[in-house]
N, C-alpha and C positions, 0 to 999 in steps of 0.2 A: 356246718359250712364255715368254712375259713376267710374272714373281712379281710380287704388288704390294707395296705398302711394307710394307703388315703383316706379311704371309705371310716376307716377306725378312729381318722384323727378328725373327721365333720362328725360322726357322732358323738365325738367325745366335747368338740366346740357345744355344740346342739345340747347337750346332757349338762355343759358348764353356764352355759347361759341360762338355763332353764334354776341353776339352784341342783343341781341334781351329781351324784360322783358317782364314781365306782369305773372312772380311765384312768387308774393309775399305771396300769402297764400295757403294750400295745401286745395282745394275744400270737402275733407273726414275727413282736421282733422279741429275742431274747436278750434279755441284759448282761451284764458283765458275767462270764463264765466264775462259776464257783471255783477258787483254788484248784480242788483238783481233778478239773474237765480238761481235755483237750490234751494234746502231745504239751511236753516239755522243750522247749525252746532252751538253746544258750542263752538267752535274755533273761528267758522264765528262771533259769536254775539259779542265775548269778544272786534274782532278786529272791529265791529259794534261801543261798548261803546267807546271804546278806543280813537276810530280813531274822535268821535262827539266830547267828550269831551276835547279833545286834538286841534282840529277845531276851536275850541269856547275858547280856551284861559283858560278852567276851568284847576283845580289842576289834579297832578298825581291819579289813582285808589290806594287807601291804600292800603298799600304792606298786613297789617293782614287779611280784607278782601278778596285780589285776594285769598291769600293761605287757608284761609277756605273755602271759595267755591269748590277750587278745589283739594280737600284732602278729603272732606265728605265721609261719608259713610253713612247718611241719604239718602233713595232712595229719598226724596222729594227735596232734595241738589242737588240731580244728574239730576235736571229738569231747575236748575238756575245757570245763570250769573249776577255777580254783580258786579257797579261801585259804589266808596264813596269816594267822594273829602270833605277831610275838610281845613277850613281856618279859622285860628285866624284873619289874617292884614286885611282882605275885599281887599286883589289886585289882587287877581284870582278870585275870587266866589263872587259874588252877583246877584242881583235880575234880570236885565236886560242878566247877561252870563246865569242864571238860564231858560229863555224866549230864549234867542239864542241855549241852547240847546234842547228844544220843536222844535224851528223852522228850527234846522236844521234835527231832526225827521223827522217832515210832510216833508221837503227839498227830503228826501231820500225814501219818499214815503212810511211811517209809517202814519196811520190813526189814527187821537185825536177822541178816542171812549168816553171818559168822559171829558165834558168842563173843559178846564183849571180853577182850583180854584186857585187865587191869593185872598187867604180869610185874614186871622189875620194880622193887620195892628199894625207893633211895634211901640213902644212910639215916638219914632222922625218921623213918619208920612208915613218910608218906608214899603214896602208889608215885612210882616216875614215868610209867608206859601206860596211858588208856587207847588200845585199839576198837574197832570196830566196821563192817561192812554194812550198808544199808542199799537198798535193789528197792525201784519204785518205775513202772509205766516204763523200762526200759532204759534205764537210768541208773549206776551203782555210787554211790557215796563212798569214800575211803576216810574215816576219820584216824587223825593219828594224833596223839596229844602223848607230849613227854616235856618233865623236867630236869634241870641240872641245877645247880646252886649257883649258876650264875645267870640264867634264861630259864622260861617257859613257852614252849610254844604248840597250838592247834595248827593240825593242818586237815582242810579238805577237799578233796580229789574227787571229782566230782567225773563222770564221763557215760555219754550215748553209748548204751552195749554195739550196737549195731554199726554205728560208726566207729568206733576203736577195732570191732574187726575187722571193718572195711578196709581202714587206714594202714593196719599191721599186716594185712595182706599185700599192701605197697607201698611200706614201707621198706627202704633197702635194708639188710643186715650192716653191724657193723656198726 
């Protein structure tokens, strides 16, 4: 039989008065959804980018990027989340944080649908391209991480499958 919240929260008075526990949680109401319940929200994905790259020691999300994304008025805009950490000094962003944030992706249970490309190899012998595709609940990830001897920067592209096809469907050419 299923008690309802009220009926649950006088037993649970009733059980506290007495010396007595075991209402720590009300059997009708569920608590805070585990990470990954529920569809994926632009909110949800932002605090997704946010929370990996922040994890991994990478840079802030560029403050001109967060506010263009979320000021669009391109329907194909209103399908995407983006992170873009740049670094001149190489002491947040390089190749190895670039691979730690892949791996804390698949970590959180994001699937690598396109092998990792660590392709163009820069003059002093370190990887300058780390690619990757990650697909989760409807959702693709584009990581792109490259360096030059004068910047380093992660980018992730973050977009609803279903709404990017929606939008590219009316979206005009051109």
């Amino acid at each position: 039989m299923r008690v309802n919240r009220v009926r649950w929260a006088v037993v649970c008075m009733a059980l506290a008065a007495t010396g007595l526990t075991g209402c720590t949680s009300d059997p009708a109401a569920s608590g805070p959804r585990p990470e990954d319940s529920g569809p994926i929200t632009r909110a949800k994905m932002r605090l997704v980018l946010d929370g990996i790259t922040e994890d991994v020691g990478a840079p802030a999300n560029d403050p001109e990027v967060a506010a263009r994304t979320e000021t669009t008025d391109n329907p194909l805009g209103k399908c995407f989340v983006q992170y873009k950490g740049f670094d001149k000094t190489a002491t947040k962003l390089d190749v190895d944080r670039a691979r730690a944030v892949a791996t804390a992706l698949t970590d959180r249970g994001w699937s690598e649908t396109k092998k990792r490309d660590d392709g163009d190899e820069a003059s002093d012998n370190e990887i300058a391209v780390v690619r990757a595709v990650f697909k989760k609940r409807g959702w693709t990830i584009v990581m792109d991480y490259s360096q030059s001897s004068d910047f380093r920067v992660l980018s992730l592209n973050s977009f609803e499958d279903t709404c990017a096809r929606k939008a590219q469907g009316t979206t005009p050419a051109g």
